[in-house]
N, C-alpha and C positions, 0 to 999 in steps of 0.2 A: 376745756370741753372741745373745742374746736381741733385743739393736738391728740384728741385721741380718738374723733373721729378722720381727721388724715391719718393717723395710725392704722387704722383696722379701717380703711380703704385700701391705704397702701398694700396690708398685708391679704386682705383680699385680690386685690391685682395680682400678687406675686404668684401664691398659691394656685391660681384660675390659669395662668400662662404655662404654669408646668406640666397640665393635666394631659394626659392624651385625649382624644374624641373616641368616643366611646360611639361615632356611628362612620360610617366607612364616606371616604373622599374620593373624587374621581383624583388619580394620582399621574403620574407620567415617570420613562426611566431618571433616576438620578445621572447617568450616563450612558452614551452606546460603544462603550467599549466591546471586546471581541470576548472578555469573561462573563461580561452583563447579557450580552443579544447570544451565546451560548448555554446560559442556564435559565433563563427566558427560553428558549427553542426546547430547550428539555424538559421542564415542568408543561408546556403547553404540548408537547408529542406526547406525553406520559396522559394528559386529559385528555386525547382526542383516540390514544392506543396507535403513534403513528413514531416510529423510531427517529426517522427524519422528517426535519418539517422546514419548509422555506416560508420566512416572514415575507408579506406584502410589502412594497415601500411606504416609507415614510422617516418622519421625523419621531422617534420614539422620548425623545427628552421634552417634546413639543404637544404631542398628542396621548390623550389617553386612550386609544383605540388601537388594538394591533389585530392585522388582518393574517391568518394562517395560508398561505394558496394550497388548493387543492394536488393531489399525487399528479406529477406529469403523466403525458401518455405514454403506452409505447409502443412499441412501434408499428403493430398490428392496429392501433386505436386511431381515426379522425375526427372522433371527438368525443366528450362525456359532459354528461351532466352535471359533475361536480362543483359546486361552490365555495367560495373562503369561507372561512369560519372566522368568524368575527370574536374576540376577546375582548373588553374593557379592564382595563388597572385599576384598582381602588388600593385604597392605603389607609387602616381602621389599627389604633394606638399602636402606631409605628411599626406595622408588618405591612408587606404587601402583599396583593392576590388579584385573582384575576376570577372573571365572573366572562363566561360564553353569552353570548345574546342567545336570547330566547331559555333561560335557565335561571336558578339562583345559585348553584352551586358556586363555592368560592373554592378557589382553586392557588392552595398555597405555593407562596413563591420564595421561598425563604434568601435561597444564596441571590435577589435580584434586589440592588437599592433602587429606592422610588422615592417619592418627594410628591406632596401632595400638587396636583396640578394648579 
């Protein structure tokens, strides 16, 4: 009796750790490699319609937030009103994506590894 209720705990254990989450995690990059923070830059230019995009600083392996800066000026401009645009990472049954503040849209990031934060 007792051996086959650790049985079919155990095997409940096993089965429950393989599962994916089926609701999204805030995530952070798996690395900042120069492959990773390049198709990050492009899936996030591609969501905002901006061919080039400069990331804000930070620690991307460390934070789930990544700040977009705004188009520089130029050269006629002393100043603009423009703001970053703010990203969040989540990572929902092992994809990642990225969600704008002030949105829900999820904004898929296929070629970027992430790791739940």
């Amino acid at each position: 009796m007792v051996r086959s209720a650790l049985f079919t705990g155990l095997v409940a254990l096993v089965l429950s750790a393989c599962q994916h989450s089926a609701t999204a995690a805030p995530a952070t990059l798996a690395d900042s490699s120069a492959d990773t923070l390049s198709a990050l830059k492009l899936a996030l230019g591609g969501a905002i319609n901006r061919a080039n995009i400069e990331l804000g600083v930070g620690d991307f392996t460390a934070t789930s937030t990544v700040t977009v800066l705004p188009p520089s000026l130029t050269e006629h401009e002393t100043r603009s009103p423009a703001t970053p645009t703010v990203f969040n990472l989540f990572v929902k049954n092992g994809a990642c994506f990225a969600v704008q503040d002030g949105t829900d849209t999820e904004i898929p990031l296929p070629d970027v590894p992430c790791k739940p934060a």
